[in-house]
C-alpha positions, -999 to +999 in steps of 0.1 A: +673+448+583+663+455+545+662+424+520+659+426+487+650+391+474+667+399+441+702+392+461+692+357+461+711+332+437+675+331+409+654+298+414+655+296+453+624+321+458+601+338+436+616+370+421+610+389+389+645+405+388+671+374+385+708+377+383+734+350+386+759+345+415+733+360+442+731+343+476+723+310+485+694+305+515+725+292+537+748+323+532+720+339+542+713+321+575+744+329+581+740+366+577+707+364+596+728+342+627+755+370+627+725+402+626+711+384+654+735+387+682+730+424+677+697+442+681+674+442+654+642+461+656+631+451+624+628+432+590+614+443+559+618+421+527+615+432+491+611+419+458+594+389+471+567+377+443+534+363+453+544+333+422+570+325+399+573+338+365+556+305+351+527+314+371+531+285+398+523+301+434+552+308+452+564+301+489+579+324+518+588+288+534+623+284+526+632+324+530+615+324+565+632+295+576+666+316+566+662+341+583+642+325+612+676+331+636+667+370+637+627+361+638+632+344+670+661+365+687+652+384+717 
């Protein structure tokens, strides 16, 4: 599975490119909790910045816990 953070509705994770009426972190749970009852072999994520555009470190908290269903699928 390929993520590009820049999907993501802005403000939920740090991203440099941000564009209205991306995902929310529970639409994509929801993805991850469908991909998961098929086989995934593996999960790169993109466009993820290290800290927000202010300069405030940023967090992978909130998008590993969204896609934590295919992180702990068998």
């Amino acid at each position: 599975m390929h993520l590009d953070c820049d999907v993501l509705e802005p403000g939920l994770v740090p991203i440099e490119y941000q564009v209205p009426g991306g995902l929310s972190l529970d639409d994509l749970r929801a993805c991850a909790t469908e991909l998961a009852r098929r086989k995934v072999i593996g999960i790169e994520i993109a466009e993820f910045e290290s800290e927000w555009l202010d300069g405030r470190p940023g967090s992978a908290d909130r998008l590993i816990d969204a896609i934590a269903p295919l992180i702990s699928s068998p």
